[in-house]
Each structure stands twice: as C-alpha cells, then as structure tokens.
C-alpha positions in Angstrom: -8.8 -13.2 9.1 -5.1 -13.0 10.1 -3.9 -9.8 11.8 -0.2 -8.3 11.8 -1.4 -6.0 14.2 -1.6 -2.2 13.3 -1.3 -0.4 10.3 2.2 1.2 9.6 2.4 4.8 7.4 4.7 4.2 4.1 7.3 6.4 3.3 9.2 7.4 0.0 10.3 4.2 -1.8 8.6 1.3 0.7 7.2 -1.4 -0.6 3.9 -3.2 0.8 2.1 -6.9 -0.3 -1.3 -7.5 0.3 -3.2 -10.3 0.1 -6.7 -10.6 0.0 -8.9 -13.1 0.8 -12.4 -13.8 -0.2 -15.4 -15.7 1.8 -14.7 -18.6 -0.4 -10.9 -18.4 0.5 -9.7 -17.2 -3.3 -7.0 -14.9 -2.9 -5.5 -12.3 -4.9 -2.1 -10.3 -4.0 -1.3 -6.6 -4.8 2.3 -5.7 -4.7 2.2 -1.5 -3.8 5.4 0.4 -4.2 5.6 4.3 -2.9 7.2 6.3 -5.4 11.0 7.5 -4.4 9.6 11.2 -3.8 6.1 12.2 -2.4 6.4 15.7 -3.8 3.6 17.3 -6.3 4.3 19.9 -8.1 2.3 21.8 -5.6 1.7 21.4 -2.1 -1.2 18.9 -1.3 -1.0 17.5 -4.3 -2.0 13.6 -4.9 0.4 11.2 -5.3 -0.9 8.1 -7.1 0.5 4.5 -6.3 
C-alpha cells in the first residue's frame, strides 16, 4: 500500500483520482469530480458525485 499521507476535504469543482489496488495487484482507477456548487435545494441536502 502506498500512502500520500492524510486525507484532504474537496471543495466545489476539485477533482480527485483514485486507484485501487487488489491482493492480486489488478488495479482499477476512478476519476471523482465535485460538482461546481455543493448547494441542495435545502439545507443538508445530499450531493451525489
């Protein structure tokens, strides 16, 4: 396992890769993207990335 070190919050329009490995050493990588604004239409709401 390779660590950056620790874990950084994403804010409105960030963009994260991730790659994960399995036991075997397959890997499989996930481009995330956080949408330009965070707001709901009502507070609390959840955004989904």
């Amino acid at each position: 396992m390779f660590d950056q070190g620790p874990l950084k919050s994403l804010n409105e329009g960030n963009s994260v890769e991730v790659t994960i490995t399995n036991e075997v050493g397959s890997q499989t990588v996930a481009f995330l993207q956080v949408p330009d604004s965070l707001s709901g239409d009502d507070p609390g709401t959840t955004v989904n990335l």
